[in-house]
PDB file with one MODEL, atoms N, CA, C and O in Angstrom:
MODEL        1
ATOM      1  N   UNK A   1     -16.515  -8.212  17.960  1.00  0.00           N
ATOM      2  CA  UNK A   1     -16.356  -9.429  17.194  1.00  0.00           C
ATOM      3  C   UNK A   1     -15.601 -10.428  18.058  1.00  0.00           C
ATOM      4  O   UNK A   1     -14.596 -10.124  18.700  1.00  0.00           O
ATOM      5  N   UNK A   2     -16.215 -11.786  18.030  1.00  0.00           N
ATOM      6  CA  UNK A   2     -15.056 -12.536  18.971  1.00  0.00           C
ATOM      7  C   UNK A   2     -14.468 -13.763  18.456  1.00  0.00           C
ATOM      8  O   UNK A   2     -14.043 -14.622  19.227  1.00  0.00           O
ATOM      9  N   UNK A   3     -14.412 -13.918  16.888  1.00  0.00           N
ATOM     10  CA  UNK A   3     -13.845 -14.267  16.225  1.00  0.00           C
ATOM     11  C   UNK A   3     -13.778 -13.776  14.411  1.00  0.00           C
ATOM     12  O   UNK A   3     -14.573 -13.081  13.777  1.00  0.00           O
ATOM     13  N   UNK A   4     -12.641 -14.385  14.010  1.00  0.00           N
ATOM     14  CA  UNK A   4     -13.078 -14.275  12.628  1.00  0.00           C
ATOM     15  C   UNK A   4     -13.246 -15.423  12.330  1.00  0.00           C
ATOM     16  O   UNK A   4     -12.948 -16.427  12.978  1.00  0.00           O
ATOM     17  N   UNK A   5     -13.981 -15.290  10.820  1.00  0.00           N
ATOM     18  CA  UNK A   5     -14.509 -16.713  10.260  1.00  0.00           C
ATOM     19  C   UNK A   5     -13.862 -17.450   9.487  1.00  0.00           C
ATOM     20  O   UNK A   5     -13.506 -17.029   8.386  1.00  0.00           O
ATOM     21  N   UNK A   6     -13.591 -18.654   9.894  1.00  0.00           N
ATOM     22  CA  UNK A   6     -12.870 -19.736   9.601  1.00  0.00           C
ATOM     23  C   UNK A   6     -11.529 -19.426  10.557  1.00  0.00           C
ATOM     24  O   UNK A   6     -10.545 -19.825   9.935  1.00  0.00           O
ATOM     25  N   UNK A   7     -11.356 -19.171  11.135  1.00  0.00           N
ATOM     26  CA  UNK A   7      -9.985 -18.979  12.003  1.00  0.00           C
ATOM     27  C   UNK A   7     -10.108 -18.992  13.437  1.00  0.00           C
ATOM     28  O   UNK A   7     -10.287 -18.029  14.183  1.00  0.00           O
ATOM     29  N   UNK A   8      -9.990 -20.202  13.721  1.00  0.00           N
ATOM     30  CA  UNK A   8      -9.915 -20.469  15.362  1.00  0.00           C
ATOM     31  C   UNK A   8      -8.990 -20.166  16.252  1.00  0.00           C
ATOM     32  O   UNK A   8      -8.070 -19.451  15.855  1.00  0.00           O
ATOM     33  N   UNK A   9      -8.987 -20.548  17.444  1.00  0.00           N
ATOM     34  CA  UNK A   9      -8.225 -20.105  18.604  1.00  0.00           C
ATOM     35  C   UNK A   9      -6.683 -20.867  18.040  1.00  0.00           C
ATOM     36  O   UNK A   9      -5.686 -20.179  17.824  1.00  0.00           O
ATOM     37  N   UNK A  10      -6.694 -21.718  17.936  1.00  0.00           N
ATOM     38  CA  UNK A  10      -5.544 -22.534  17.438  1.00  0.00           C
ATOM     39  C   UNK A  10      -4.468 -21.858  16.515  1.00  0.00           C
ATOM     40  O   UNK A  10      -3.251 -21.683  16.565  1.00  0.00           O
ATOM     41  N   UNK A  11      -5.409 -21.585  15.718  1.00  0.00           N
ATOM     42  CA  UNK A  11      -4.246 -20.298  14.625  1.00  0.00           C
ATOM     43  C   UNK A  11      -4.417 -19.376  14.953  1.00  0.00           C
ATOM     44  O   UNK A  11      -3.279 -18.943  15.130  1.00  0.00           O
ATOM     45  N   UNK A  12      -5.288 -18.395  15.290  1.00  0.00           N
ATOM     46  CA  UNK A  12      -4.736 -17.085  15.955  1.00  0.00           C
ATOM     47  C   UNK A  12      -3.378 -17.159  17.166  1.00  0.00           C
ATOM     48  O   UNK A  12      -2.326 -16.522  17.229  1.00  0.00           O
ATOM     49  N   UNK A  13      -3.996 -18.296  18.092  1.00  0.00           N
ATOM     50  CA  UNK A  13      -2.228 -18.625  18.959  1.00  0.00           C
ATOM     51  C   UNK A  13      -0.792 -19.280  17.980  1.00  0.00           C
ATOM     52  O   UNK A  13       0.386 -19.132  18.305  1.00  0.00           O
ATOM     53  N   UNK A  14      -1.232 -19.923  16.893  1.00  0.00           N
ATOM     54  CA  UNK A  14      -0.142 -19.837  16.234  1.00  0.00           C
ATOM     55  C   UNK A  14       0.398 -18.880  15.450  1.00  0.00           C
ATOM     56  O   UNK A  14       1.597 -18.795  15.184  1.00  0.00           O
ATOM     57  N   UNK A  15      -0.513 -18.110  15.048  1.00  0.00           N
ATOM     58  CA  UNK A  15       0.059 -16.806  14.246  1.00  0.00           C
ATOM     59  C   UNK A  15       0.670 -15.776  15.163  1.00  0.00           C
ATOM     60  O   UNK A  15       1.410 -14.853  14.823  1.00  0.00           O
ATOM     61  N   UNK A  16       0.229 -16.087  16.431  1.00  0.00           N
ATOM     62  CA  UNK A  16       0.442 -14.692  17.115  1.00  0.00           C
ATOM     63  C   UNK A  16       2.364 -15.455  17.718  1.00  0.00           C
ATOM     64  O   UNK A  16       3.398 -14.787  17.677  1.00  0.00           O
ATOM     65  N   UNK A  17       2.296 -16.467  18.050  1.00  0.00           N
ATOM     66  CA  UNK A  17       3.501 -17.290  18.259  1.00  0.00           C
ATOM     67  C   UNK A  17       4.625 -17.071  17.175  1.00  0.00           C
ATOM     68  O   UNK A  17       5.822 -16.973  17.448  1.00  0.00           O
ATOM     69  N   UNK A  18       4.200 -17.022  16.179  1.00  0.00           N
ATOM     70  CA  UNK A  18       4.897 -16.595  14.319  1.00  0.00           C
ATOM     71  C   UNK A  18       5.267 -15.137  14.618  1.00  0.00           C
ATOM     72  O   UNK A  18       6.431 -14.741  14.557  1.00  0.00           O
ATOM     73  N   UNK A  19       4.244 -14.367  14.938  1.00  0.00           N
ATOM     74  CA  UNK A  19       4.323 -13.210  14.725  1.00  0.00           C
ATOM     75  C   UNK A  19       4.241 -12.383  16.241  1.00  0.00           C
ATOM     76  O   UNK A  19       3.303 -11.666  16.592  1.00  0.00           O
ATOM     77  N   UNK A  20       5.443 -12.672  17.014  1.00  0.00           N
ATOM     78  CA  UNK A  20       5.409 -11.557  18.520  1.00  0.00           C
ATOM     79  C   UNK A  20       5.508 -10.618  18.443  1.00  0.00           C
ATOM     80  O   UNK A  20       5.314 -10.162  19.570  1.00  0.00           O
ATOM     81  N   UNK A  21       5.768  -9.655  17.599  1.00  0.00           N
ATOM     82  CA  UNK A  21       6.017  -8.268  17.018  1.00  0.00           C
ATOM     83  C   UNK A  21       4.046  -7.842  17.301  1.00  0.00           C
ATOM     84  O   UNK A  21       3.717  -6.710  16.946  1.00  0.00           O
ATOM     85  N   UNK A  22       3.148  -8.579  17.783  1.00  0.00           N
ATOM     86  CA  UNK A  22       1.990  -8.013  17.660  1.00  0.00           C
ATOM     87  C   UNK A  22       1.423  -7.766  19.152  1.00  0.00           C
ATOM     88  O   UNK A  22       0.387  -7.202  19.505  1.00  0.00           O
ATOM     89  N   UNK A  23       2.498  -8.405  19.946  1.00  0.00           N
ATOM     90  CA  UNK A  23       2.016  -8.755  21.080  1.00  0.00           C
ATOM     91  C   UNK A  23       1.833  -7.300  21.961  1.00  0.00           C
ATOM     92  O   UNK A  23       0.983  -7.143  22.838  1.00  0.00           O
ATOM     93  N   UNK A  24       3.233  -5.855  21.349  1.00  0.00           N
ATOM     94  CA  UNK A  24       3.073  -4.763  21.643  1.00  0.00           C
ATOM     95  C   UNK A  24       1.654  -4.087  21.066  1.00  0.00           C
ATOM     96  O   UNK A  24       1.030  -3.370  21.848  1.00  0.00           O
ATOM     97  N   UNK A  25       1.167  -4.284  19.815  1.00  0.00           N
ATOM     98  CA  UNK A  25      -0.009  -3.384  19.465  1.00  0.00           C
ATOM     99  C   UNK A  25      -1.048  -4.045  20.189  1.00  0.00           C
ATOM    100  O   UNK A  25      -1.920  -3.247  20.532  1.00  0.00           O
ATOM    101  N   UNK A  26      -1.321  -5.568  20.645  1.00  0.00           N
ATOM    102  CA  UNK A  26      -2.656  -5.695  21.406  1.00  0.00           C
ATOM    103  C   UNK A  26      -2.392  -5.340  22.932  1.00  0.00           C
ATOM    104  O   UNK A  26      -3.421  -5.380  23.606  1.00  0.00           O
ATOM    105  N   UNK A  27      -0.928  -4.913  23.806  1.00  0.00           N
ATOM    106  CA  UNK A  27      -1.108  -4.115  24.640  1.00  0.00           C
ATOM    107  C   UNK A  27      -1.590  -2.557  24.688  1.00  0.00           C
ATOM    108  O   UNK A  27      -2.286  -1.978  25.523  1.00  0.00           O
ATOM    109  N   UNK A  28      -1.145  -2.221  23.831  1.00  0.00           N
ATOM    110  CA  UNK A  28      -1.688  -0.612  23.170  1.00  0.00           C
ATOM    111  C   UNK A  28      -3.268  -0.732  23.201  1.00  0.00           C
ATOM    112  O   UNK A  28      -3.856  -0.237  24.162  1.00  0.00           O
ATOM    113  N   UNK A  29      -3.914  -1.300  22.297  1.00  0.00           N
ATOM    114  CA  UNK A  29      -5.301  -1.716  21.999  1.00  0.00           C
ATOM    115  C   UNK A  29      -6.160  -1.877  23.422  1.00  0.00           C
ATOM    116  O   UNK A  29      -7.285  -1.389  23.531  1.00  0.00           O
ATOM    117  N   UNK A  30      -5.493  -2.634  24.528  1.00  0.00           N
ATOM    118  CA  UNK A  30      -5.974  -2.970  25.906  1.00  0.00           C
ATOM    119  C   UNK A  30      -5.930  -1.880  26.371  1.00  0.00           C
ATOM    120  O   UNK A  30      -7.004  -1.393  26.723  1.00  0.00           O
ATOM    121  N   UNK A  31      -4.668  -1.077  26.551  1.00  0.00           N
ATOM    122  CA  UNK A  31      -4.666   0.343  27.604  1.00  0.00           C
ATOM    123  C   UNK A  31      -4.719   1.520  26.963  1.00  0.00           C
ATOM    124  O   UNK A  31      -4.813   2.550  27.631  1.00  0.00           O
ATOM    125  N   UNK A  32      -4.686   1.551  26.071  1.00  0.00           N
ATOM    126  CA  UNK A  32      -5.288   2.733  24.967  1.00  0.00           C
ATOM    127  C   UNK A  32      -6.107   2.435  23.786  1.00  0.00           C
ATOM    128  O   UNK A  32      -5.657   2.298  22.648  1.00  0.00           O
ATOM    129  N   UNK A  33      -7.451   2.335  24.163  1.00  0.00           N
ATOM    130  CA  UNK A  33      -8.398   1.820  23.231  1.00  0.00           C
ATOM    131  C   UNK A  33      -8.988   3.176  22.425  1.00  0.00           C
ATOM    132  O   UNK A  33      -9.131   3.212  21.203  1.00  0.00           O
ATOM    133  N   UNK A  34      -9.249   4.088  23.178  1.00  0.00           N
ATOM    134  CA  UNK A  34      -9.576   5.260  22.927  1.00  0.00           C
ATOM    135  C   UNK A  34      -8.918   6.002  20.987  1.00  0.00           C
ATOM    136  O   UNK A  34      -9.374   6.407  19.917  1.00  0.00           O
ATOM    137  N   UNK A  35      -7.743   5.765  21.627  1.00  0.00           N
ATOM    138  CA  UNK A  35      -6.288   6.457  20.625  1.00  0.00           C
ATOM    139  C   UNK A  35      -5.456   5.450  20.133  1.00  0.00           C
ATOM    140  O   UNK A  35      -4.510   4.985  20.768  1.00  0.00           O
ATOM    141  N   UNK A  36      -5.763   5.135  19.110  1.00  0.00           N
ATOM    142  CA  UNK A  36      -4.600   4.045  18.921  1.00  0.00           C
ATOM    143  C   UNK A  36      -3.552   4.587  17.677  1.00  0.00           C
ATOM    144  O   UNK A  36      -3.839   5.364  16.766  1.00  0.00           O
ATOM    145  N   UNK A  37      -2.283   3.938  17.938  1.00  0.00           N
ATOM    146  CA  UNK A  37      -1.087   4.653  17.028  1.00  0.00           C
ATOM    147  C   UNK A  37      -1.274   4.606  15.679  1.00  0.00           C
ATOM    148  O   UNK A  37      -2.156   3.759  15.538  1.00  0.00           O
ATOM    149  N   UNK A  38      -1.007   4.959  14.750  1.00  0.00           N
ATOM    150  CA  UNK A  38      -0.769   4.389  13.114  1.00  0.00           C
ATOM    151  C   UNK A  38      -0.313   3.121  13.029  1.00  0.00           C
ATOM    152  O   UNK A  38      -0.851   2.325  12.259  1.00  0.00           O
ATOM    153  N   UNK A  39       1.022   2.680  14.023  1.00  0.00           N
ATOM    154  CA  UNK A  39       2.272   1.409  13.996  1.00  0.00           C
ATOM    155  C   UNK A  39       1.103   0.774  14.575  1.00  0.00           C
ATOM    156  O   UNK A  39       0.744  -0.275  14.040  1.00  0.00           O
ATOM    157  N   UNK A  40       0.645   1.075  15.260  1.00  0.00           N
ATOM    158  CA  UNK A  40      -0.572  -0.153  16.167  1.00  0.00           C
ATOM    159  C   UNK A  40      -1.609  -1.120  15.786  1.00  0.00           C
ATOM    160  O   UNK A  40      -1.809  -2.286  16.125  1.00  0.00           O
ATOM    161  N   UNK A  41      -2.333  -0.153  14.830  1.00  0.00           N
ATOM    162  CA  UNK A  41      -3.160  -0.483  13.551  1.00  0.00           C
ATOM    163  C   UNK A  41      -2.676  -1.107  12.584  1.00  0.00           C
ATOM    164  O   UNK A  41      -2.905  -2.283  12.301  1.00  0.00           O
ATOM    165  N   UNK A  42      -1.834  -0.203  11.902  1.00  0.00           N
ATOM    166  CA  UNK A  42      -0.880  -1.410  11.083  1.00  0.00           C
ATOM    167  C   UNK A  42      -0.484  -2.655  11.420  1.00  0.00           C
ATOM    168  O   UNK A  42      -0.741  -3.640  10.728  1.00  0.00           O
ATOM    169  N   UNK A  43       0.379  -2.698  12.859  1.00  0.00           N
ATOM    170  CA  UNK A  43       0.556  -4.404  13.416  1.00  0.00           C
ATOM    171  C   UNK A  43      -0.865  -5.312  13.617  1.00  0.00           C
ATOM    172  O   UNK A  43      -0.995  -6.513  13.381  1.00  0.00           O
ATOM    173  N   UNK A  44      -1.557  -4.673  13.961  1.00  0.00           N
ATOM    174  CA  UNK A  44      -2.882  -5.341  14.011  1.00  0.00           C
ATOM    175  C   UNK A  44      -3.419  -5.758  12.776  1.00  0.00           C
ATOM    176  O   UNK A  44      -3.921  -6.871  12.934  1.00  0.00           O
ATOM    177  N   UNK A  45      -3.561  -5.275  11.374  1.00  0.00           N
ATOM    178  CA  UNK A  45      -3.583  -5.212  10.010  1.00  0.00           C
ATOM    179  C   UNK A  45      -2.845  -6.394  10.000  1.00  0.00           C
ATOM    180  O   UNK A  45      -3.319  -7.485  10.320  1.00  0.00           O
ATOM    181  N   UNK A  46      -1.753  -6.215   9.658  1.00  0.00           N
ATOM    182  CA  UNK A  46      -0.521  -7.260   9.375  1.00  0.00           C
ATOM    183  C   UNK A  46      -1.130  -8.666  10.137  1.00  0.00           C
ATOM    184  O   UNK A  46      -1.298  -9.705   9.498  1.00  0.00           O
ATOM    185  N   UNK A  47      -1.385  -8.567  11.356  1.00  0.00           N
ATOM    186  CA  UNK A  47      -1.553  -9.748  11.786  1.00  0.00           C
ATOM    187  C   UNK A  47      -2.879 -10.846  11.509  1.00  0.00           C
ATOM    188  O   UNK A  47      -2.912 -12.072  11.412  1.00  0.00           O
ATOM    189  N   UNK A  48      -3.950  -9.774  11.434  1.00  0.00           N
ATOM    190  CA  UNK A  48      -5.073 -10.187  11.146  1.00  0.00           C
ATOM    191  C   UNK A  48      -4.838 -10.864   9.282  1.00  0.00           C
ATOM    192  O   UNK A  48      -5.440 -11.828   8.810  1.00  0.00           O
ATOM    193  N   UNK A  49      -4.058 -10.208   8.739  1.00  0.00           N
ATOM    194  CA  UNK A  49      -3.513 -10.719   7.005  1.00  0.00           C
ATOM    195  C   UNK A  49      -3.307 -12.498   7.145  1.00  0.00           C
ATOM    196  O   UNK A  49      -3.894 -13.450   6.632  1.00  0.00           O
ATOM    197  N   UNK A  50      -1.953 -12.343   8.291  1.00  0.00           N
ATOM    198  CA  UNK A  50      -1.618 -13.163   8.462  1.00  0.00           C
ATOM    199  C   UNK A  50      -2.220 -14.397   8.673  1.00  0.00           C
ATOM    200  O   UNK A  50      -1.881 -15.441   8.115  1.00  0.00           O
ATOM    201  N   UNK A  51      -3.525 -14.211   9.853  1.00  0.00           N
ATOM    202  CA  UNK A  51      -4.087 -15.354  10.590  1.00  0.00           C
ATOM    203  C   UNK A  51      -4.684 -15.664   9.310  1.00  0.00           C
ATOM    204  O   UNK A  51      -4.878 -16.880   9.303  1.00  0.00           O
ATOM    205  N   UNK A  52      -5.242 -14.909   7.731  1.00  0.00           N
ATOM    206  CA  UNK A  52      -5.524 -15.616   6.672  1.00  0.00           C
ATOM    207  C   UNK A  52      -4.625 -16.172   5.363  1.00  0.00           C
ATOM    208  O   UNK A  52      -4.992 -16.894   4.436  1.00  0.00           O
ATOM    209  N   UNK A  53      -3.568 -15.686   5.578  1.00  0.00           N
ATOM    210  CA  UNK A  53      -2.330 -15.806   4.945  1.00  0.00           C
ATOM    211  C   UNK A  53      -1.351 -15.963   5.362  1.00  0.00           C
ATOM    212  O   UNK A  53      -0.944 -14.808   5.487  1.00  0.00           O
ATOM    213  N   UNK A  54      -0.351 -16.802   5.814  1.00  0.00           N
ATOM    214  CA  UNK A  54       0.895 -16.588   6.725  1.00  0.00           C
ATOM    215  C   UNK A  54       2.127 -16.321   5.674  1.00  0.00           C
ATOM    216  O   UNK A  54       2.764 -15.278   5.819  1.00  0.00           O
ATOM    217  N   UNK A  55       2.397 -17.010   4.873  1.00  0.00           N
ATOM    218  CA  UNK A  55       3.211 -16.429   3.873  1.00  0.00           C
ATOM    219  C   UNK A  55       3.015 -14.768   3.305  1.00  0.00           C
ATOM    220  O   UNK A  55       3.984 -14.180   2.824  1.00  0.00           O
ATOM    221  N   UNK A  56       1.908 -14.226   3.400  1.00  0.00           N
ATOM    222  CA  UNK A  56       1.621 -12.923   3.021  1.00  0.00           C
ATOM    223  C   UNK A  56       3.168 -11.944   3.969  1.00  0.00           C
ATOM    224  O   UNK A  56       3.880 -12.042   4.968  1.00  0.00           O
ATOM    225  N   UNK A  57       2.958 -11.161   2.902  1.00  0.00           N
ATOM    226  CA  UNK A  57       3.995  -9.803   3.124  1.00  0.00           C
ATOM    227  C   UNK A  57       3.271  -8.478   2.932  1.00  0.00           C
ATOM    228  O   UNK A  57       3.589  -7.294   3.037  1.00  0.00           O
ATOM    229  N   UNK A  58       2.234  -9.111   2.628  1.00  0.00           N
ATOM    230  CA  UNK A  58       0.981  -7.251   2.735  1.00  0.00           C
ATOM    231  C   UNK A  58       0.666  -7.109   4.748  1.00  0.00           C
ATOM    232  O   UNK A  58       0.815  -7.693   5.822  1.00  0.00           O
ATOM    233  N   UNK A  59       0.248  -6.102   4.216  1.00  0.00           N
ATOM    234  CA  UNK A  59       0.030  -5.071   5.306  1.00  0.00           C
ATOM    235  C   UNK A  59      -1.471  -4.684   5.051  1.00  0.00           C
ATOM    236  O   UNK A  59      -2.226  -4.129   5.849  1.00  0.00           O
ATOM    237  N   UNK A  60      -1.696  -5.024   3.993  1.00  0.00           N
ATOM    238  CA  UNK A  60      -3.098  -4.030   3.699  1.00  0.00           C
ATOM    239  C   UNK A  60      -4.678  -5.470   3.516  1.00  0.00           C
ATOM    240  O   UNK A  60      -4.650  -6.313   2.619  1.00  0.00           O
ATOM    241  N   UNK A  61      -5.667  -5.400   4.410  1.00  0.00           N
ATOM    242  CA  UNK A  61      -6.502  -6.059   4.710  1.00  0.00           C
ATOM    243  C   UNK A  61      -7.052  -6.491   3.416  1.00  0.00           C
ATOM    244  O   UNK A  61      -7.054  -7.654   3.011  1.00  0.00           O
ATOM    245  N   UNK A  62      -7.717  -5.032   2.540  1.00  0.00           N
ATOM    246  CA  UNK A  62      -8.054  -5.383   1.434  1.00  0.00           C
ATOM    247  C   UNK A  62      -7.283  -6.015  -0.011  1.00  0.00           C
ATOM    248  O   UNK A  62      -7.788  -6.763  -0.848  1.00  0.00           O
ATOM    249  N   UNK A  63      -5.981  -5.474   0.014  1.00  0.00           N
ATOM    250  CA  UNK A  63      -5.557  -6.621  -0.862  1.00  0.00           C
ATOM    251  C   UNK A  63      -4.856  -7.228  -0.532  1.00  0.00           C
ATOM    252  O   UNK A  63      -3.895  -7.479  -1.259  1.00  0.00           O
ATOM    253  N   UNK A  64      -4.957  -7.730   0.613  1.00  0.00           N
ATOM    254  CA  UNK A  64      -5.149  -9.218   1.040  1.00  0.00           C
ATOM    255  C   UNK A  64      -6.196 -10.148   0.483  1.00  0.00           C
ATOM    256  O   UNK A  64      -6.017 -11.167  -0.183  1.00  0.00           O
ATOM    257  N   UNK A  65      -7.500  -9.514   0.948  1.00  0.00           N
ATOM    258  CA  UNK A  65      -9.491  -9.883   0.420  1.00  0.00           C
ATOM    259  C   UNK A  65      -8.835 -10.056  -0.755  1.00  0.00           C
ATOM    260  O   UNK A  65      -8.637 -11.263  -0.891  1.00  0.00           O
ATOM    261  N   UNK A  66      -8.379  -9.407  -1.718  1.00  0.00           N
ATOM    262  CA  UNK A  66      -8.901  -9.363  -3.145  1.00  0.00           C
ATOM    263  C   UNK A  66      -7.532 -10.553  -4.142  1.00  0.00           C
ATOM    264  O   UNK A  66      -7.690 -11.290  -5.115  1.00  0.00           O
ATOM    265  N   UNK A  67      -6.516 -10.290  -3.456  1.00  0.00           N
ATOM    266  CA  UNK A  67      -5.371 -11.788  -3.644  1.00  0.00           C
ATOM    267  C   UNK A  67      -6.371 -13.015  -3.304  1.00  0.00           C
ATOM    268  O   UNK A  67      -6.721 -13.686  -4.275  1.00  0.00           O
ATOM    269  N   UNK A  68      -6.845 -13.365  -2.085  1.00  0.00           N
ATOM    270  CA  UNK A  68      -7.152 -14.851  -2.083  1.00  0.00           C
ATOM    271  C   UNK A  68      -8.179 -15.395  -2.448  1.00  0.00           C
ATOM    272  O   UNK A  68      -8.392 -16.579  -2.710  1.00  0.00           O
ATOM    273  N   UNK A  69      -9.378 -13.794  -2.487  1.00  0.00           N
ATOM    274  CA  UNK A  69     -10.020 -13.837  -3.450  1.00  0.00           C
ATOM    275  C   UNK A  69      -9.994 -14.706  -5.170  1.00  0.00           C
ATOM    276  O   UNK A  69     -10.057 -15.875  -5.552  1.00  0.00           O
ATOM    277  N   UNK A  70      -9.916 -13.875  -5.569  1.00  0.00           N
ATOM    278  CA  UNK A  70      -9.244 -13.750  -6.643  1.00  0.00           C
ATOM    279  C   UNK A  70      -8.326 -14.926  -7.420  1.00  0.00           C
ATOM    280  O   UNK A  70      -8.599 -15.700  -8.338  1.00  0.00           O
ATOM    281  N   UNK A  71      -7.073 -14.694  -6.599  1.00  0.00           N
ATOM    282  CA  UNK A  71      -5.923 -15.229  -6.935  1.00  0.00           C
ATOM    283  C   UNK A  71      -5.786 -17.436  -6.172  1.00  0.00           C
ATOM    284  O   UNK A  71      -5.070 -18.360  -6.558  1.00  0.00           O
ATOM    285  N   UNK A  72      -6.712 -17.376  -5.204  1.00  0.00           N
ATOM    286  CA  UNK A  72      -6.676 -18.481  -4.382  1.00  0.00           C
ATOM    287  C   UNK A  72      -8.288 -19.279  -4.692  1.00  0.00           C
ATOM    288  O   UNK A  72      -8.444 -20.485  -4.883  1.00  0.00           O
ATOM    289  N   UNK A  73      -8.992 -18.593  -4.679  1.00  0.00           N
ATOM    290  CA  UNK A  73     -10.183 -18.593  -5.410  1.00  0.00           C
ATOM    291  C   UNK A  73     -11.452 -18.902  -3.543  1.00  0.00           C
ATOM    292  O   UNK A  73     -12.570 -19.415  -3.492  1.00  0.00           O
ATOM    293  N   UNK A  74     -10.787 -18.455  -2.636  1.00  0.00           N
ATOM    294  CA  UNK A  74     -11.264 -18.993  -1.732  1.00  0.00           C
ATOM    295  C   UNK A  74     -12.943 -17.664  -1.429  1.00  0.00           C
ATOM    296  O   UNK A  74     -13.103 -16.455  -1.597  1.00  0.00           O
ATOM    297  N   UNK A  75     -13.817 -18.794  -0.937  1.00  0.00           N
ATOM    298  CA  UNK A  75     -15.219 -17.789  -0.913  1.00  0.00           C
ATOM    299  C   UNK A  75     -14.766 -15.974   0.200  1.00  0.00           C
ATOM    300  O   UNK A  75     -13.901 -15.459   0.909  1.00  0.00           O
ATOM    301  N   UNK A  76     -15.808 -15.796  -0.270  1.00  0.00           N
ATOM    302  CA  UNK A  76     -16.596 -14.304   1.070  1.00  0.00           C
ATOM    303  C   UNK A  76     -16.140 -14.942   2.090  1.00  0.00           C
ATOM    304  O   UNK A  76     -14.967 -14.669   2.341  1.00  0.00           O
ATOM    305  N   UNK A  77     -16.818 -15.976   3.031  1.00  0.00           N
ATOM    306  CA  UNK A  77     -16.229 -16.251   3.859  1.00  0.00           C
ATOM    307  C   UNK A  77     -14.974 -16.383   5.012  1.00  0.00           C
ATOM    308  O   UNK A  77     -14.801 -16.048   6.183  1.00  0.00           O
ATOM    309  N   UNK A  78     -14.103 -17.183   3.784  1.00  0.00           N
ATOM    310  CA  UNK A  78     -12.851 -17.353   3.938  1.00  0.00           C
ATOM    311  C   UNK A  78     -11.644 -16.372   4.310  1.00  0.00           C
ATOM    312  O   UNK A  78     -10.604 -16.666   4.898  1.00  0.00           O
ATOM    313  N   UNK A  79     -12.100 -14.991   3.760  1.00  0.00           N
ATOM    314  CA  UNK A  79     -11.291 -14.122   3.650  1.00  0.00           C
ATOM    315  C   UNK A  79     -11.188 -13.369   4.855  1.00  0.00           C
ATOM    316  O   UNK A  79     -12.127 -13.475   5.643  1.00  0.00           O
ATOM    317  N   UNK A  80      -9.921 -12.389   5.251  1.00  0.00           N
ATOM    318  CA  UNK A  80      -9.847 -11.198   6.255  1.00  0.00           C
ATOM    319  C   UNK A  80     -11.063 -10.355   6.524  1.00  0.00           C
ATOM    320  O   UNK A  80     -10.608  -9.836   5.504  1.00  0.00           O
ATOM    321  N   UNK A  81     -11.825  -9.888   6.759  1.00  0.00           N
ATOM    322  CA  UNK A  81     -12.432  -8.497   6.850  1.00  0.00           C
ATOM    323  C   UNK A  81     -11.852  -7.586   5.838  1.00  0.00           C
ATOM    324  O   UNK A  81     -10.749  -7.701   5.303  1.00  0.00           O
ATOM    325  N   UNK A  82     -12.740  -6.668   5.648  1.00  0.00           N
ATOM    326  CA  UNK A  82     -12.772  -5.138   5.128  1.00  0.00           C
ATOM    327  C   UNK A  82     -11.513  -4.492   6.587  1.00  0.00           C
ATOM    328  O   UNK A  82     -11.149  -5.012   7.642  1.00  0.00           O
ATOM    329  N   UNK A  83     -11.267  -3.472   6.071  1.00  0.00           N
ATOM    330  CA  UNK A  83     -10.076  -2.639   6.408  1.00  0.00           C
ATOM    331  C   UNK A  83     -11.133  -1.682   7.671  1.00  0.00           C
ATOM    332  O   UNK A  83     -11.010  -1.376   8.858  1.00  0.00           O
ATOM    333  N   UNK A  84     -12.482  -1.409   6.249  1.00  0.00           N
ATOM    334  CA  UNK A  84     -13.517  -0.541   7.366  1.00  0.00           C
ATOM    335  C   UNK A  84     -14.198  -1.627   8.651  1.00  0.00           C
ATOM    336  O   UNK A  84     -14.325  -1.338   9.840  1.00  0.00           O
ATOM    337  N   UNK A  85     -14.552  -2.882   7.996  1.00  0.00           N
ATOM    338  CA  UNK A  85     -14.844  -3.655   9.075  1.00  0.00           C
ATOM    339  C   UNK A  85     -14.045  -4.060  10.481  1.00  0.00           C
ATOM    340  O   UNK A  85     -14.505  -4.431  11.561  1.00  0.00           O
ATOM    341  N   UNK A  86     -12.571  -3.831  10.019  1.00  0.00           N
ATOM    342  CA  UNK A  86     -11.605  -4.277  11.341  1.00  0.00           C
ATOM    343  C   UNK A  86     -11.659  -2.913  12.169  1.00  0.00           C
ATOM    344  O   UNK A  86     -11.519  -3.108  13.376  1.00  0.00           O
ATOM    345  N   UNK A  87     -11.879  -1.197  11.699  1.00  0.00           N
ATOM    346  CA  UNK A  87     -11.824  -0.133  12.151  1.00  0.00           C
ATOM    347  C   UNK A  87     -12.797   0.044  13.205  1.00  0.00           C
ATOM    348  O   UNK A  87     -12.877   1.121  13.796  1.00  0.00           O
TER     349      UNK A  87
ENDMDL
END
């Protein structure tokens, strides 16, 4: 995948600027693609939430989807990925 939808280079560098705590799991991801940690996945989770939510405090992709869904009213589109789709 070489982007997500609706989220450009601009906010992924600002989220990732917000959020440096991620900058260790996409070194992990680069030199251990094979095996990646639980904490690794999770920071990656978290961040990917983020680049659709920045105020968010979840961790979890899908209810993330189903808050802005839902709760924001924003389309399919708009939203994070599936949890299975980021895997």
């Amino acid at each position: 995948m070489s982007s997500f939808a609706g989220t450009g280079k601009k906010s992924a560098w600002e989220t990732w600027t917000n959020f440096p705590q991620a900058t260790n799991a996409f070194l992990e991801m680069y030199l251990h693609s094979a095996k990646l940690s639980k904490s690794c996945l999770a920071m990656v989770w978290h961040f990917v939430v983020l680049l659709y939510n920045r105020t968010s405090t979840s961790g979890s992709v899908n209810c993330t989807r189903k808050q802005l869904f839902i709760q924001k009213g924003r389309t399919l589109e708009n939203i994070p990925p599936t949890h299975d789709a980021l895997m």
